[in-house]
N, C-alpha and C positions, 0 to 999 in steps of 0.2 A: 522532723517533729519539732515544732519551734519551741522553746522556753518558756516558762510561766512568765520569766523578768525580760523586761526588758532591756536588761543592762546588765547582768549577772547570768553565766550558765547555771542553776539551782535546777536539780532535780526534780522531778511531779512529786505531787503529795504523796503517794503508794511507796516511794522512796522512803521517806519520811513516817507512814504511817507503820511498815513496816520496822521501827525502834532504831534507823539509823540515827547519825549524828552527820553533820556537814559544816565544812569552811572552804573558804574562799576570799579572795582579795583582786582588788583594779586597781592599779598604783599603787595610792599611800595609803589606803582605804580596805580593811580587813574586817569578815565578819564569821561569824559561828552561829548555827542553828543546832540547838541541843533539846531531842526529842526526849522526852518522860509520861509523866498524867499529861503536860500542855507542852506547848513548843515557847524556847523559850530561845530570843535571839540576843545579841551582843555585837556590838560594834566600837574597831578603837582602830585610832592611824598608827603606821610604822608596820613592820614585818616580821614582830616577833608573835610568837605563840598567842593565846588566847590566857593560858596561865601565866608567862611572863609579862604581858601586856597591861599597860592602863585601861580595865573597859572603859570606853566614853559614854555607853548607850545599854541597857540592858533593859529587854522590855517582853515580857510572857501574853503566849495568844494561845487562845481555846485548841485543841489537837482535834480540830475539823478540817473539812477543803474551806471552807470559809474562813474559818484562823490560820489559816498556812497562806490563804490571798491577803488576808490583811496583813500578814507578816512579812510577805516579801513585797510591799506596796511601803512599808515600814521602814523598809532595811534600802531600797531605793530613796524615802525621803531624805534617811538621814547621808548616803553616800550625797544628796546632791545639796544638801545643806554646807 
């Protein structure tokens, strides 16, 4: 069953709509997906925690399949930025 990312192993939306939370990192390049009312992701370089961490990037999408595709379309811009 292939990946929604193309670059990231990220779980289906059902994961997610289910009130998980999720992080992951490639390299220097580290991100966090925190589900609530919308999905709400974050990304910062280096290998510390998400709460240790300087976010570089924090940016909230609708808690649909359609905001969870925009949001991993998102979290791939900013890794290739």
């Amino acid at each position: 069953m292939p990946s929604i990312s193309e670059i990231f192993e990220i779980p289906k939306f059902y994961y997610f709509d289910s009130g998980n939370d999720y992080s992951g990192s490639m390299g220097n390049f580290s991100y966090k997906i925190i589900t609530k009312d919308v999905f709400k992701a974050m990304t910062w370089h280096g290998r510390l925690c998400s709460m240790k961490a300087e976010i570089e990037n924090e940016h909230e999408f609708e808690r649909s399949q359609q905001g969870f595709d925009n949001m991993i379309k998102w979290i791939e811009e900013k890794y290739s930025e």
